[in-house]
C-alpha positions as CSV (number, residue, x, y, z in Angstrom):
1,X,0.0,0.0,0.0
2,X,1.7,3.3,-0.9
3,X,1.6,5.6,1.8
4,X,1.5,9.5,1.2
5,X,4.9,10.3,3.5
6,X,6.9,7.4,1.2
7,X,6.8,9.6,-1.1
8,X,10.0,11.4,-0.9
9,X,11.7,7.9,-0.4
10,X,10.2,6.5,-3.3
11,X,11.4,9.7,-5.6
12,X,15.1,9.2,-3.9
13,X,15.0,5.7,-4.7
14,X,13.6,6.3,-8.2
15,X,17.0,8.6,-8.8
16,X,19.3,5.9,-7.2
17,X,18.0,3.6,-9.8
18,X,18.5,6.0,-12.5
19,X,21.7,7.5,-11.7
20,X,22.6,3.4,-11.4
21,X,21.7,2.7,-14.7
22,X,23.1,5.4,-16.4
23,X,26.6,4.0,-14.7
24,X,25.7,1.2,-16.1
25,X,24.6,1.5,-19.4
26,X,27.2,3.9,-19.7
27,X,26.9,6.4,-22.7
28,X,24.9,6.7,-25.5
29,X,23.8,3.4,-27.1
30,X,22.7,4.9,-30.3
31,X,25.6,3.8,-32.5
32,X,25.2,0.2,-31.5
33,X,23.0,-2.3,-33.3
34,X,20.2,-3.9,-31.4
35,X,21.9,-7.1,-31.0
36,X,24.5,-5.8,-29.7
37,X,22.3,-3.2,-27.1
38,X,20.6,-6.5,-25.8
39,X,23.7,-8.2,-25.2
40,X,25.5,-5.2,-22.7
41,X,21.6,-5.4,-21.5
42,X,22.1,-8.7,-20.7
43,X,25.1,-8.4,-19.2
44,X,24.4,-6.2,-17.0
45,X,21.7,-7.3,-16.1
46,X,23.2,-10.5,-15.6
47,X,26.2,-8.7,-13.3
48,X,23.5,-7.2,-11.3
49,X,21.6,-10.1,-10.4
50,X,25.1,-11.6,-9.4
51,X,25.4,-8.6,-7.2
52,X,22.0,-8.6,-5.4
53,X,22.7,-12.4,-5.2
54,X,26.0,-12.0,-3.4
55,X,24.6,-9.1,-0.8
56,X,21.3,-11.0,0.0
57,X,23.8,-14.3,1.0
58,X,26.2,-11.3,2.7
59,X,23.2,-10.1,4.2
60,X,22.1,-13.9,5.5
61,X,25.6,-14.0,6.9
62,X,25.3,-11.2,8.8
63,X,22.3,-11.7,10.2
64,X,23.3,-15.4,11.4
65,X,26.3,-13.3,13.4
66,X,24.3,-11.0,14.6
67,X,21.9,-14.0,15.6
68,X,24.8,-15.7,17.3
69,X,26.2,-12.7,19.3
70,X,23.1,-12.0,20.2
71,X,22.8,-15.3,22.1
72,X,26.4,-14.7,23.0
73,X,25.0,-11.6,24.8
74,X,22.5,-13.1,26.7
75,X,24.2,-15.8,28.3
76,X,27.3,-13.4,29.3
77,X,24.1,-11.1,30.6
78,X,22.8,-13.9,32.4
79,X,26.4,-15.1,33.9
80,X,26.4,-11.6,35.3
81,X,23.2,-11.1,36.8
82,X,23.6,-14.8,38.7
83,X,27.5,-13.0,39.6
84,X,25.7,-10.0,41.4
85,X,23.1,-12.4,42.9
86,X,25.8,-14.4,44.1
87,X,27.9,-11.5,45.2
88,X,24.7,-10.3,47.0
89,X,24.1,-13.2,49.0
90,X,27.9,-13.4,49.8
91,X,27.8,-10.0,51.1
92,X,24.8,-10.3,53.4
93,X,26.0,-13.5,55.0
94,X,29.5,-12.1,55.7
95,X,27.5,-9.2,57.4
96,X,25.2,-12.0,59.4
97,X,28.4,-13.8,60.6
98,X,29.8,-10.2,61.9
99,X,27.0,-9.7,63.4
100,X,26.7,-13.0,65.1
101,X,30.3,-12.3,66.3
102,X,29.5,-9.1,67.7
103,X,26.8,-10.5,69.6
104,X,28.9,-13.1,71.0
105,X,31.7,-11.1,71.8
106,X,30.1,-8.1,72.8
107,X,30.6,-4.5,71.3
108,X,34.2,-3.1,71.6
């Protein structure tokens, strides 16, 4: 569904693809026969599906990293929260045993 405010992106994207194709295609095909126009078309054609091909399998790659530090990230999140936890309970049985002490030797 197009949406009034994709506008300006669709009219940037529009250019992209022009100013791509003119890199492309190069100059002026006028001199050529059409044989010969087809075959650069196809060419290029053929070179640019070899490109999206190769950045949609980057692109998997990538996300299957991202994926994997992601998981990475959550058990080194988890490992730290138990740490605290741990630290926590550490801490307030230290201060129970001082306590305990002070009870049983009296203060100083």
């Amino acid at each position: 569904m197009f949406i009034a405010h994709d506008l300006p992106e669709l009219i940037e994207n529009l250019l992209f693809i022009e100013k791509s194709c003119q890199a492309v295609l190069g100059g002026s095909m006028e001199e050529e026969s059409f044989p010969e126009q087809f075959k650069k078309l196809e060419d290029k054609v053929q070179q640019l599906v070899q490109t999206c091909r190769d950045l949609q399998q980057a692109k998997s790659g990538l996300e299957a990293k991202i994926y994997e530090l992601e998981g990475t990230l959550k058990t080194k999140l988890a490992a730290e929260q138990h740490y605290a936890e741990e630290k926590s309970m550490i801490g307030s049985k230290i201060n129970n045993l001082l306590s305990r002490l002070d009870q049983v030797l009296g203060p100083k």
